[in-house]
C-alpha positions, -999 to 999 in steps of 0.1 A, spaced: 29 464 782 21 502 774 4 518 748 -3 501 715 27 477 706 31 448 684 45 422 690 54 393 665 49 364 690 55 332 669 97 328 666 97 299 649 79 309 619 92 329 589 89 366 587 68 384 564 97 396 546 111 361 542 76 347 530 78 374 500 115 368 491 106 331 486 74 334 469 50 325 493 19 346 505 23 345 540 -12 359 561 -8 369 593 -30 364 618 -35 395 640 -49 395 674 -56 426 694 -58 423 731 -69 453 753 -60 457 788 -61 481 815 -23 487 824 -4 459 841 -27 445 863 -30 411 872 -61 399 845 -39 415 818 -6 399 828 -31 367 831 -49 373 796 -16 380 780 2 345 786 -25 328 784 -28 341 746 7 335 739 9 304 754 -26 288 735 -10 304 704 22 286 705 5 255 715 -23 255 692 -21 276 663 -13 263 623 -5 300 611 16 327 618 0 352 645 9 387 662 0 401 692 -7 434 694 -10 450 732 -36 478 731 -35 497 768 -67 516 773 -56 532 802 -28 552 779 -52 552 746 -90 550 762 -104 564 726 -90 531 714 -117 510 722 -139 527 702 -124 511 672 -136 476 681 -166 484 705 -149 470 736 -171 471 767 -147 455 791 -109 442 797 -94 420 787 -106 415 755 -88 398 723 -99 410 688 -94 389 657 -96 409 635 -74 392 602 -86 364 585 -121 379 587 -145 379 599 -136 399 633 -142 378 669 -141 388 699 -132 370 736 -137 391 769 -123 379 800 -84 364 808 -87 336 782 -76 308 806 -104 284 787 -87 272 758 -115 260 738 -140 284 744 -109 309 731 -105 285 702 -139 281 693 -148 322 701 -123 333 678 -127 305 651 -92 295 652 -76 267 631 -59 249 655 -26 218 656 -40 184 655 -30 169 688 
């Protein structure tokens, strides 16, 4: 996890590209989560994003890895105060969920996710 890196997270779905070439309009959503290096709350927040994506999410979704300690003049983009944080920032409107993201539905409901009907 360094710098600012993307990182399509959901292999099971289509790519963009292959949404197009069929016809479809394909949104992504795109969360942003800021850390502070590889410490132990980012490793934490990390898979416990990918993992409640996977599980509970009805769209496609990307992860991109923002590392404040490389980039600090970052978080000035999304006012972040404190790390972790994830950032929805597409569909609108923006949310935002500090801390490492282990309560599901406070994640769900803080971010306004659609979520897999269990």
């Amino acid at each position: 996890m360094s710098g600012a890196s993307q990182a399509p997270v959901s292999p099971d779905e289509p790519s963009i590209e292959a949404a197009a070439e069929a016809g479809a309009v394909a949104q992504v959503m795109h969360l942003r989560l800021y850390v502070a290096g590889m410490s132990p709350k980012s490793l934490e927040a990390f898979a416990n994003l990918k993992q409640l994506c996977e599980a509970h999410l009805l769209e496609p979704y990307e992860i991109e890895i923002v590392d404040l300690l490389e980039h600090p003049s970052l978080a000035r983009g999304d006012d972040i105060i404190a790390v972790p944080t994830v950032v929805k920032d597409i569909p609108a409107p923006m949310r935002k969920v500090i801390g490492d993201l282990s309560d599901t539905e406070r994640v769900l409901l803080g971010l306004q996710l659609n979520t897999k009907q269990a």
